[in-house]
N, C-alpha and C positions, 0 to 999 in steps of 0.2 A: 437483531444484534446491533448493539450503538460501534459504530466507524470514528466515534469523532477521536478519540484517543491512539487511535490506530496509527503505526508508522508507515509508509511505503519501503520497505527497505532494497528498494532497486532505487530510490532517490538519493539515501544516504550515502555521503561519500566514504571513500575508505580512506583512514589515518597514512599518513605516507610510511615510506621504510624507518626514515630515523624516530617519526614517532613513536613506531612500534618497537626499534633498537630501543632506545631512552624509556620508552614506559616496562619493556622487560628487567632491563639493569637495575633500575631504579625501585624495580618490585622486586628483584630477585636480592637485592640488596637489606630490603625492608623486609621481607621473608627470613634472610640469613639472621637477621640481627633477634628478629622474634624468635626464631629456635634459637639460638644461642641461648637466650633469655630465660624461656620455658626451659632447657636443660639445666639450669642455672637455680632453678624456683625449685625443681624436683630434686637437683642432690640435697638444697637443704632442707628438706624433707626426709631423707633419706628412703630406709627401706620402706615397702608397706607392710603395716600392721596386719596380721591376719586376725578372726575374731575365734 
């Protein structure tokens, strides 16, 4: 099995608190605005067609 691609993930550091504050917000943000969106694309579709 090739190692070369492999990470140590005891090396890796961890992102600090506010990183992780700010990369939440900022996803949860970006999250919100995409449902919004998609809810937005389905009413003007309205109902579904049955066959």
């Amino acid at each position: 099995m090739k190692k070369e691609n492999s990470t140590d993930l005891n090396k890796v550091s961890e992102p600090s608190a506010e990183a992780h504050a700010f990369a939440d917000s900022s996803m949860s943000e970006e999250l919100k605005h995409a449902i919004q969106n998609l809810i937005y694309r389905l009413r003007e579709l309205g109902p579904l067609q049955t066959a």
